[in-house]
N, C-alpha and C positions, 0 to 999 in steps of 0.2 A: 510557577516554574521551579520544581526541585533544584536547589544545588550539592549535587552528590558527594559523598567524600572522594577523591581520588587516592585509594591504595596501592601503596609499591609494593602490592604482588600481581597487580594490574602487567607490570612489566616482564613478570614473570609465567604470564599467562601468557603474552604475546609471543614471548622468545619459544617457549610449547608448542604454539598453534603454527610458528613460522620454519618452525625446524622439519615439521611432517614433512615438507616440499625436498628434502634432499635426499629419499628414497623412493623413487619411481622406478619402480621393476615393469621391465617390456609385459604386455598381455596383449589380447585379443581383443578381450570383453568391456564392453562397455566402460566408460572411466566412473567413477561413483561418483553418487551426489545428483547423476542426470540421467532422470526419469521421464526423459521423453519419448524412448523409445525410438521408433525412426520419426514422420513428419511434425512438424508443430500442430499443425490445425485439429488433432486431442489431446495429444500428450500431455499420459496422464500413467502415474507414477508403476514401474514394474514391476514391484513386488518381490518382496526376500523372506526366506527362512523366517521362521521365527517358530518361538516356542515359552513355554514358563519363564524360563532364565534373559530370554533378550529383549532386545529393545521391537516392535513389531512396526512392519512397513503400516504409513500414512494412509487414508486413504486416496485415492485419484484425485488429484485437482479439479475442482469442478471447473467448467468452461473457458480447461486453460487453451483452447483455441482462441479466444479473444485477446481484446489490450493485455498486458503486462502488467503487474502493479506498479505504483509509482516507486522507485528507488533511491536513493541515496542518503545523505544525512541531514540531523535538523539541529542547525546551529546553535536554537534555542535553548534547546535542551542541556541543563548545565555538565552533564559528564557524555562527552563525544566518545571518549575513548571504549565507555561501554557503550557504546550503542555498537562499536564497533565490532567490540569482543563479545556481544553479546550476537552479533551474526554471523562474523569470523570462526569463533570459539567453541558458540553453543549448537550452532546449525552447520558446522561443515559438513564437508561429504564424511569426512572419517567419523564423525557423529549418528549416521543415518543410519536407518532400518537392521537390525541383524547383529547391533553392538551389542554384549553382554552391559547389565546391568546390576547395580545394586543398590536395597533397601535406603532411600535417602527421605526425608521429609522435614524442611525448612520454611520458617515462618520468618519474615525477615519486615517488621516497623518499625516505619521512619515517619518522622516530623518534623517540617519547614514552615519557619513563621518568618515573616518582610514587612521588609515597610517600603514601597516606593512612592518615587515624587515623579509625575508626569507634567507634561508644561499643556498638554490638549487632552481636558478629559476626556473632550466630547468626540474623541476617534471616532471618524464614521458612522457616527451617528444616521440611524436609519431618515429614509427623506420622510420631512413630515414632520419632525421630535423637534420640537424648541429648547434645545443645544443650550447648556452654558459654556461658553470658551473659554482659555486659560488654564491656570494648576490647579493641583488637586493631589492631592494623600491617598495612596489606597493598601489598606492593610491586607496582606495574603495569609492565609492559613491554611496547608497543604499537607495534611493528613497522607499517609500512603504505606500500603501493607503489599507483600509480595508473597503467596503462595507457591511453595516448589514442593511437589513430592515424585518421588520415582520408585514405585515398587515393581513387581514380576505381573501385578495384574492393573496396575494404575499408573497412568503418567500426568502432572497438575502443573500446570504455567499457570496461575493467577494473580492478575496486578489491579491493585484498586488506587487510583492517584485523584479524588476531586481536589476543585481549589475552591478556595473561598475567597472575595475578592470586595471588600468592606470600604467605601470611598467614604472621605470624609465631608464633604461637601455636596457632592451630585450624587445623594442617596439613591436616588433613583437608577443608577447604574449599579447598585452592590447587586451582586450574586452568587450562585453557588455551581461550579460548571464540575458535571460529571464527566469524571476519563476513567477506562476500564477496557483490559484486554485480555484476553486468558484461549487456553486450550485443555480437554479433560478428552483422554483418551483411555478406555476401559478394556481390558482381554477379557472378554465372557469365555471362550473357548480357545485356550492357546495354539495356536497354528489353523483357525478357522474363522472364529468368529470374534469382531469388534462394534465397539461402538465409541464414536467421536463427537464429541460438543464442545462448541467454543464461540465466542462471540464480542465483541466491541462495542465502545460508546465515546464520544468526542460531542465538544463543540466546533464550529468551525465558523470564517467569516461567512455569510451568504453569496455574496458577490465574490468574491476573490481578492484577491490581486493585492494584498496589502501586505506582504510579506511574512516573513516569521515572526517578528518579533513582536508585531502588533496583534497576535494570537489572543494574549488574556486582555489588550486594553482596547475592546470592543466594546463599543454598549449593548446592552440584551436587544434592542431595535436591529441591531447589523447582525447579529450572532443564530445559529440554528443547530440544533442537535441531533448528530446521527447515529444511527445505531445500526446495529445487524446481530444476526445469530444463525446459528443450523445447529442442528443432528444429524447425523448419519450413521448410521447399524448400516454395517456392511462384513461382508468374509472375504477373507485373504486367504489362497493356502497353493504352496508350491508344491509341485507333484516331481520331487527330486527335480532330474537336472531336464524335466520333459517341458515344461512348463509353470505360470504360476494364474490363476483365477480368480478375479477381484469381481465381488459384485452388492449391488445395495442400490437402496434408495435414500434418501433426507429430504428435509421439512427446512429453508431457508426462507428466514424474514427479515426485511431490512425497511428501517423509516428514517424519513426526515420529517424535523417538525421543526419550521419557520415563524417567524413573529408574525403576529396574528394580524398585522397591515396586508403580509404580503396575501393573504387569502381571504382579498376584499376586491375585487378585479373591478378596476376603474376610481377607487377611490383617489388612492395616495400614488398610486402605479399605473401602466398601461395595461390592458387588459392581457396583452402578449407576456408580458412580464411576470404579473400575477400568474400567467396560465404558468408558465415554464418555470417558476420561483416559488410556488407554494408548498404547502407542507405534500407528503408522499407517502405511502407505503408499498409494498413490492413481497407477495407469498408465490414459492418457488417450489412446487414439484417434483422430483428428481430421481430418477431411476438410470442407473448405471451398471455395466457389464464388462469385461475385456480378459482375455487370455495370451500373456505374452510368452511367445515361447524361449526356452531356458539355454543353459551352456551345453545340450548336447546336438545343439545345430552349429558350434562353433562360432566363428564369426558372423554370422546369420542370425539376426533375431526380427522376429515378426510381431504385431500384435491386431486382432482382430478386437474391435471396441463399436459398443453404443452408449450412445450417451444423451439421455433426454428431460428434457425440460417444459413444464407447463404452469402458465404465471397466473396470479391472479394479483389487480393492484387499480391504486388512485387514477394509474397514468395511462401512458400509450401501452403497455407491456399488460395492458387486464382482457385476457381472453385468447392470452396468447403462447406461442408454443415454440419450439427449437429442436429440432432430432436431427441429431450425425449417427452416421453408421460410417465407420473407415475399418479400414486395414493400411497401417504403418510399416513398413521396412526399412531395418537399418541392416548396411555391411559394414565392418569392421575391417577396412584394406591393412590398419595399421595399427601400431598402440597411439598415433597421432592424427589420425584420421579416419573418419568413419561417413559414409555415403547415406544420404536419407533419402527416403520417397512416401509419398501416402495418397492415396484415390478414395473416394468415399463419395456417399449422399447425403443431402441437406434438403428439410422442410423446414421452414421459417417462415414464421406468421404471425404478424402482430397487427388483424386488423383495426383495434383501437390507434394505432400509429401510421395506418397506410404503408404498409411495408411488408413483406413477402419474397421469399427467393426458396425455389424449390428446383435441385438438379444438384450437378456433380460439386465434388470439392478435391480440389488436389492441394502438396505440396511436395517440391523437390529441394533438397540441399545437401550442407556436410557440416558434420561436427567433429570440429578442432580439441585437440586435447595434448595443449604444450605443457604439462605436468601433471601432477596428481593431482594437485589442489587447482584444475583449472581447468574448464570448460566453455567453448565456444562455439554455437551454435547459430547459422545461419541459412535460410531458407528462401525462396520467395514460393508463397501459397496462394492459390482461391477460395475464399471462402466468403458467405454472406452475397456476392456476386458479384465479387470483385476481386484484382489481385494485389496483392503488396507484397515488402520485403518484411520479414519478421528475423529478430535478431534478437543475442541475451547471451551475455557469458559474462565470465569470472575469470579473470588471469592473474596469477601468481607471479608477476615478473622477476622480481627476485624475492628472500626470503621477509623483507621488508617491505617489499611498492605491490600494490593491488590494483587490477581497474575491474571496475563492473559496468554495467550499463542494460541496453534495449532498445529496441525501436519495433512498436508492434500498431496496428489499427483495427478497428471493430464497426460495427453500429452494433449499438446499448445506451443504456440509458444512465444516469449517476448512479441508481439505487441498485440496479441490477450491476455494474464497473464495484460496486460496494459489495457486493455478494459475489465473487471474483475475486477479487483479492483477501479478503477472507478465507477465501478455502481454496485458492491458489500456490497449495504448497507453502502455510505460515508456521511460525513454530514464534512464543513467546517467552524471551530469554529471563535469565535472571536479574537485572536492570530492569524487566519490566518493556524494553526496545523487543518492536515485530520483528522475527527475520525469515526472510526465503529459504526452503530446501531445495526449491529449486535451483538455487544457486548461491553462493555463503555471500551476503547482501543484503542489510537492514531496508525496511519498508518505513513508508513516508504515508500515514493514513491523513496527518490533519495540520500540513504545512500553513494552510492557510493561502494558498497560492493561486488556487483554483474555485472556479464558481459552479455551483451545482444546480445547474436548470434541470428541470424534471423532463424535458424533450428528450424525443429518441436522437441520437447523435452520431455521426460516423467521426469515432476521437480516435486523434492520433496521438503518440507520446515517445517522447524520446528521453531516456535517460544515460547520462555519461557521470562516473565519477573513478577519480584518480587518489590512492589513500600512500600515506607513509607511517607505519609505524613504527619509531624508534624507540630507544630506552627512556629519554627521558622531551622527545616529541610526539605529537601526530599532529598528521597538517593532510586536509584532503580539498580538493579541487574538484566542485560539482556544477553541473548542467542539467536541467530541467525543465523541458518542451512539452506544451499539450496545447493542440488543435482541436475543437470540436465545430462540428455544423450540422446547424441542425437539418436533419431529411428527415421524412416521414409529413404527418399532419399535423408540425405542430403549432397551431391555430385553432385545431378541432371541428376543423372545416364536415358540414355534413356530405355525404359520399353523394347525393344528387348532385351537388356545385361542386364536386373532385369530376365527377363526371363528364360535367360543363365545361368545366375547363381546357379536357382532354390531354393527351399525352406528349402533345405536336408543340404546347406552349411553350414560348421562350422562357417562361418562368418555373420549369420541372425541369429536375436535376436528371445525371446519366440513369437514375434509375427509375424515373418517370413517376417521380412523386414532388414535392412542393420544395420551393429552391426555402432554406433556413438561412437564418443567421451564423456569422464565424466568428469563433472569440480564439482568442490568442492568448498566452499566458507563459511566461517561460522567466526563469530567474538563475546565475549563474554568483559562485564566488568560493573565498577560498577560507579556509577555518586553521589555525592552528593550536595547542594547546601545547606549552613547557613546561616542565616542568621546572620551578626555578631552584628548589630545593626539595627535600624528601617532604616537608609538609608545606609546602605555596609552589600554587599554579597557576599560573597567568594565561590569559582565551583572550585572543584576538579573531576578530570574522570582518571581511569585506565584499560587499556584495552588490547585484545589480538586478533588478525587477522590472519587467515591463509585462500591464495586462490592457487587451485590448475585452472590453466585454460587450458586443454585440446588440444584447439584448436588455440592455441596460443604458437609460440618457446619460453622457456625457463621462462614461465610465471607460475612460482610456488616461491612463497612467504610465509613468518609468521614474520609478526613483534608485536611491541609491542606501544600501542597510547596509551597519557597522555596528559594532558591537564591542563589548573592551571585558575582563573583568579579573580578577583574582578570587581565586579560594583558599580558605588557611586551614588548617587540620590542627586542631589544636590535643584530641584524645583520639583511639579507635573508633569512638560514637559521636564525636561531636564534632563539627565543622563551620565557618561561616563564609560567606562571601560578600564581594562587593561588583555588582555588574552593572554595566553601563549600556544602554541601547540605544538607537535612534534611526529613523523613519527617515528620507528628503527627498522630498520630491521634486523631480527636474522638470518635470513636463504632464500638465494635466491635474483635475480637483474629479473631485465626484462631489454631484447633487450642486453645481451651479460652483458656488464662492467658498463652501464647505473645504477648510485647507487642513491636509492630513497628515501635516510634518509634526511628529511628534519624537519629544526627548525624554526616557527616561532613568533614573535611577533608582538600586536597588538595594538594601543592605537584609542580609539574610542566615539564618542562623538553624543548623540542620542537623537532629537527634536519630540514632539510631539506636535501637534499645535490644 
């Protein structure tokens, strides 16, 4: 876990990004930064001007009709303040699409070496593994290189962070976990034609539920690696003020790969477990189209969109397919208010998953816009064949206090929710922190909070987060809810005995497929960071977790995470810290008597060159 230097022009950056909010001139048109056009259920980004000189529109989000990515902050992470500014700052709306640009290209390496003392190596240790309990040394070695460039035909986010993680005692736990996140965005033809690649890679716990800070001290037994990537070659080009015309296809692939018990079904596991827990991969199809019309319809903007998908993969989602066809309208009654609607078609087919929904899709609502730098959007849609409230905005309450959040639902699967917020409107800042263009809101890929069963799922999630950023604080207050259950086949029942069973059973959900397990996950708390002087800064976090995981024995947990530490800035390049974490569990073990309170300390010393 880097500890970053905190610079005071950090403060200077803030007082920039908070001052935009005090010139909101009355208009018509849409407020910037929200690309949804009118309904949620495609919304998918509008499209602006662009040419040699400017910055060129995104492409569409892929399958932002689904969940929302997860949002808010990760306490672990030793510098909050960028994560902050790095989605406040680098991705606001006065950031997007159509900003003039200039020649930049920044290579920015760092190196963090630790030494931690843990009182439980054997964290979570996978069921099965003959455990040594007790302390344990572990040396960290955290290499990390940050690529930025921004020319008239090239835009480069890349951040490279592995750790190295050297125990001295239970060798058998040392590793090497790769973290890596980036965006490369190309103008082949300025004001036509692009092409966009970008992709990620994390470890994460398997099961969930163990909080932040228990991230790097998993053993490789509990731990699994995710990844994703896409391409997309696509054209963009506005026809003045008539309209704007996005179209393309991409190639998206996303895997998970689990420790090699879990893809042994019936040994160490139940065979349910294995099924839904084993390793994954997920190749994604994609052909997309829309034309939203411009500012010479005034308050009026429409957009007609398809948007299609066909999968190939390990899991339920292999032979399977997703096509919308909508038309979206937004009215613009106000510069604070704006009327949305959308009607469309949906084929959805994932016979490997027992799941299907073909017919209408609607959504009706209104989008809020109490400032420039603030956006709120609210709906209730049908989609998949069913309805919910979908929700997501950003508010500037004053030039200082933010809240972001969401509240969206889907059926998908982990790997496919992983290829989704990947190209759900991301942009990777210079900290190396994901953040939304959809909305100025750092992204949460590998909390560690959540468990990833490979079943098809209908997840819900809900994010709330409240930030303060002052001169020489920030303190933010976050909430973090996700339901999944599983529906579809996941069992892998053959379709004779789906048959058998018929539609009439007490045991088939509303949608007339096989009732699944529910796991629950949600963890809430509050972060501060003072600065105590221009070079020491003191982090305090108090927090609260509880996972209920379903499909997993005896994995029902709530503890309580806290965390303490200082950083001292001793040159421009060099820094060290001292942090404190700890695990406590109130209620609940996993894998029987396996007890997962764990204390650690950290002393850490971090080079920039």
């Amino acid at each position: 876990m880097a500890i970053l230097l905190a610079m005071p022009a950090l403060a200077q950056r803030v007082d920039q990004a908070v001052a935009q909010d005090d010139d909101y001139a009355d208009n018509t048109a849409p407020p910037p930064g929200d690309n949804t056009g009118g309904g949620a259920a495609t919304g998918t980004a509008a499209g602006q001007p662009s040419g040699p000189e400017v910055n060129p529109a995104p492409p569409p989000p892929a399958f932002a009709d689904t969940v929302l990515p997860t949002m808010g902050v990760d306490p672990a992470n030793g510098n909050l303040r960028a994560q902050l500014l790095d989605a406040f700052g680098e991705a606001t709306p006065t950031a997007a699409a159509g900003d003039r640009i200039a020649p930049n290209w920044e290579i920015i390496p760092v190196l963090t070496v630790g030494e931690e003392w843990t009182d439980n190596a054997g964290l979570a240790a996978g069921a099965g593994e003959n455990i040594r309990g007790g302390s344990d040394f572990i040396t960290l070695i955290e290499p990390e290189v940050t690529l930025l460039g921004n020319t008239e035909r090239l835009q480069v986010a890349l951040h490279y962070d592995p750790v190295g993680e050297i125990f001295a005692e239970n060798s058998a736990y040392s590793q090497w976990n790769e973290n890596a996140d980036g965006d490369i965005l190309a103008t082949l033809l300025p004001g036509w034609l692009y092409f966009d690649l970008r992709g990620n890679i994390s470890q994460v716990p398997v099961f969930g539920g163990l909080g932040y800070f228990n991230n790097l001290i998993v053993s490789p037994n509990d731990r699994e690696t995710v990844s994703s990537a896409a391409a997309t070659p696509y054209v963009a080009h506005t026809f003045g003020g008539t309209g704007t015309l996005q179209a393309g296809v991409g190639y998206l692939y996303s895997a998970t790969n689990t420790p090699g018990y879990l893809n042994q079904p019936g040994v160490t596991v139940p065979l349910v477990t294995a099924y839904n827990y084993g390793s994954s991969w997920l190749a994604t199809e994609r052909a997309f189209a829309s034309f939203t019309t411009g500012e010479n319809l005034g308050r009026f903007q429409n957009r007609v969109g398809f948007d299609g998908s066909w999968y190939d993969g390990s899991g339920e989602l292999r032979d399977g397919r997703r096509v919308l066809v909508t038309d979206d309208a937004s009215y613009a009654v106000n510069r604070f208010f704006t009327l949305l609607g959308e009607v469309g078609y949906e084929n959805t087919d994932y016979p490997e998953g027992g799941f299907s929904y073909v017919g209408g899709v609607w959504a009706a609502g209104v989008r809020l816009t109490p400032s420039a730098n603030s956006t709120i959007t609210a709906e209730y849609r049908y989609i998949d064949g069913f309805g919910s409230p979908y929700i997501y905005g950003s508010w500037q309450i004053t030039p200082r206090i933010r809240i972001f959040g969401g509240y969206s639902e889907a059926i998908e699967t982990f790997d496919q929710d992983q290829q989704d917020q990947l190209l759900a409107g991301t942009t990777t800042g210079p900290a190396g922190v994901t953040g939304s263009t959809l909305m100025a809101a750092p992204l949460l890929y590998d909390a560690g909070l959540f468990s990833s069963n490979q079943a098809l799922n209908r997840l819900r999630r809900l994010d709330a987060s409240a930030v303060y950023l002052g001169n020489r604080d920030t303190i933010t207050a976050s909430f973090d809810w996700e339901r999944s259950s599983i529906v579809g086949n996941p069992y892998g029942l053959p379709t004779s005995l789906l048959r058998l069973i018929g539609r009439d059973n007490p045991t088939l959900t509303d949608f007339g497929l096989l009732v699944g397990s529910t796991s629950t996950n949600y963890t809430g708390g509050v972060d501060w960071v003072h600065e105590l002087t221009a070079t020491l800064t003191s982090t305090l976090y108090a927090g609260y977790t509880h996972s209920h995981n379903a499909e997993v024995v005896f994995d029902d947990a709530s503890a309580v995470l806290v965390s303490a530490g200082l950083t001292k800035v001793f040159t421009d390049t060099l820094s060290g810290a001292v942090t404190y974490a700890g695990t406590y569990f109130v209620s609940g073990t996993t894998f029987g008597d396996l007890n997962r309170n764990n204390n650690t300390v950290t002393v850490s010393v971090t080079k920039r060159f």
